[in-house]
Every structure is written in C-alpha cells, then in structure tokens.
C-alpha positions as CSV (number, residue, x, y, z in Angstrom):
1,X,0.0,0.0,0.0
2,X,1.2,3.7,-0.9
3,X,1.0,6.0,2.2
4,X,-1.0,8.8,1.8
5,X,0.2,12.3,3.0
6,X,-0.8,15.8,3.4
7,X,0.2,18.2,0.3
8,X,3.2,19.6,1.0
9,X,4.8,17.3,2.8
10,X,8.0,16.8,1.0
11,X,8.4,21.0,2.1
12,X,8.3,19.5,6.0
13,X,10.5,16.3,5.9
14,X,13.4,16.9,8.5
15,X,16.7,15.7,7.4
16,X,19.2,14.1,9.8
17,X,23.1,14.5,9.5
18,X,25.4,14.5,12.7
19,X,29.3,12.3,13.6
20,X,26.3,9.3,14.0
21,X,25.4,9.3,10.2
22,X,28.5,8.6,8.9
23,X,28.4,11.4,6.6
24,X,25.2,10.2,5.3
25,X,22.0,12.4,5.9
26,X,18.5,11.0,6.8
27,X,15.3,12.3,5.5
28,X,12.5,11.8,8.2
29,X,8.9,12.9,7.6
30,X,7.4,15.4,9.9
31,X,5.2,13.2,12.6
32,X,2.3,15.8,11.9
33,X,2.7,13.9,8.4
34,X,3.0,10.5,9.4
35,X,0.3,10.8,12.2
36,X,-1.7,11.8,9.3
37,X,-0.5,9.1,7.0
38,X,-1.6,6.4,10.0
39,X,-4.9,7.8,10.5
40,X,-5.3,7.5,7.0
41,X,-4.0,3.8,7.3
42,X,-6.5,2.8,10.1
43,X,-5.0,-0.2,11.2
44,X,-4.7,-1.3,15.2
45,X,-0.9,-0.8,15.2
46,X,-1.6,2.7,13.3
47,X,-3.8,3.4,16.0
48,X,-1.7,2.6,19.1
49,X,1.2,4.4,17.4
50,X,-0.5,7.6,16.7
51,X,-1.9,7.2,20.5
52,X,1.9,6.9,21.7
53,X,3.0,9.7,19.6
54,X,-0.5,12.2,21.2
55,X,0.7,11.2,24.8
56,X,4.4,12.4,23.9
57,X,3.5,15.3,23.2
58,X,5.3,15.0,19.7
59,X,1.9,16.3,17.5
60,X,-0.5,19.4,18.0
61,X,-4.6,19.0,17.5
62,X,-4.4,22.3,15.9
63,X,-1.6,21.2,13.6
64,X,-2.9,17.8,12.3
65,X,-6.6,19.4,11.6
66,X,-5.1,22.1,9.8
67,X,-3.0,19.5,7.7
68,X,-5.7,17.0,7.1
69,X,-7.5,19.8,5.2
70,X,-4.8,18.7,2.6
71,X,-5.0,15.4,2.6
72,X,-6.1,13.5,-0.8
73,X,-9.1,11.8,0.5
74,X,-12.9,12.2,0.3
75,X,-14.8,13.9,2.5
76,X,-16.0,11.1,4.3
77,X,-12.5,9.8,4.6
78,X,-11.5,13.3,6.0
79,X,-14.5,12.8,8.8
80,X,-13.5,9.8,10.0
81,X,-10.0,11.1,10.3
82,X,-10.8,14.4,11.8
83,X,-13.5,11.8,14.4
84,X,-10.2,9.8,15.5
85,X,-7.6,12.4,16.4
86,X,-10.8,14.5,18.5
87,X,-11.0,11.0,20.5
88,X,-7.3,10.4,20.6
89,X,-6.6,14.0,22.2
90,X,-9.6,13.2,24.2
91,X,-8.5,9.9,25.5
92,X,-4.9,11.4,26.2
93,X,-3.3,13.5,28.8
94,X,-0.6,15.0,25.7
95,X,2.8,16.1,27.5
96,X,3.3,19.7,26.7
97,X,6.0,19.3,24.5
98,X,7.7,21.6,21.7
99,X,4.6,20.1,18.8
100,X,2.5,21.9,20.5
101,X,4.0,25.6,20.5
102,X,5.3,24.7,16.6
103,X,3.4,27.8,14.7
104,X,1.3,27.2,12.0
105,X,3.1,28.2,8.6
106,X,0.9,30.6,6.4
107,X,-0.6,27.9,4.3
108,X,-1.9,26.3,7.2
109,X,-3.0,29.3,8.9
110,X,-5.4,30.0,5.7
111,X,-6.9,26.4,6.5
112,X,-8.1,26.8,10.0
C-alpha cells in the first residue's frame, strides 16, 4: 500500500546529519505527516502508534486538523480522520512538549 500524506509534505520532511550518520543524511517525515498518513491507514498498530505519539506530546490538534485539510481523500474519509484524532486527544493527557508551540506556517493558517 502507498502512504497517503498531506500536500506539502516533502516541504516538512526533516533531514538528519550528525558524527552518528556517517556522513550520510537521513530524511525523516514530519510526525504531523506520518500521524496523518496512520490515520489514513486505520490499522490497530496505526492506532496505538499515533496514541503513543499524542501522549508524547510529539503532534499538535491544531496542527494535524489544519494538515488534514490537505489530505487527498474524500470527505468522508477526511471525517473519520478528523473523528479519530478529536478522541485520541480526548482519550490522552498530551505532554506539553515543543509540537505543541510549533506555529502554524501561512498555508496552514489559511486552513483553519
């Protein structure tokens, strides 16, 4: 199966180069993304994941429902997403964590 991300998202992916890379450099997608991309998913694991991920702290409410305005889905698809991370958040006590004070870009401002 192809994941299926928000627009943009090769803008957000974070690359990764330090002494531990071996002069390589990672590219990581931005876990706003991936969240998204599990959601979209829907299976058990993709669910417990994105659960860990909300307790961590690591992703924002306001972010993700911003960024699944730009996800290629139906509307229906876009519901059920938008119905999972409202009962994720609400099932979670999120550690306040740097996701959560990330600004939205412009783009996603015009969303909200």
């Amino acid at each position: 199966m192809t994941a299926i991300l928000p627009a943009a998202w090769e803008q957000r992916v974070i690359r990764l180069s330090n002494p531990n890379t071996g002069g390589a450099t990672g590219l990581c997608i931005d876990a706003h993304d991936l969240v998204l991309s599990k959601y979209a998913a829907g299976s058990e694991w993709d669910q417990e994941f994105n659960r860990a991920v909300i307790r961590h702290g690591l992703v924002s409410r306001r972010r993700l429902s911003a960024l699944l305005r730009t996800m290629p889905v139906d509307v229906e698809m876009k519901g059920i997403i938008a119905t999972r991370i409202k009962a994720d958040f609400a099932a979670t006590t999120p550690r306040r964590s740097a996701a959560a004070r990330i600004p939205l870009n412009d783009s996603e401002r015009q969303l909200e």
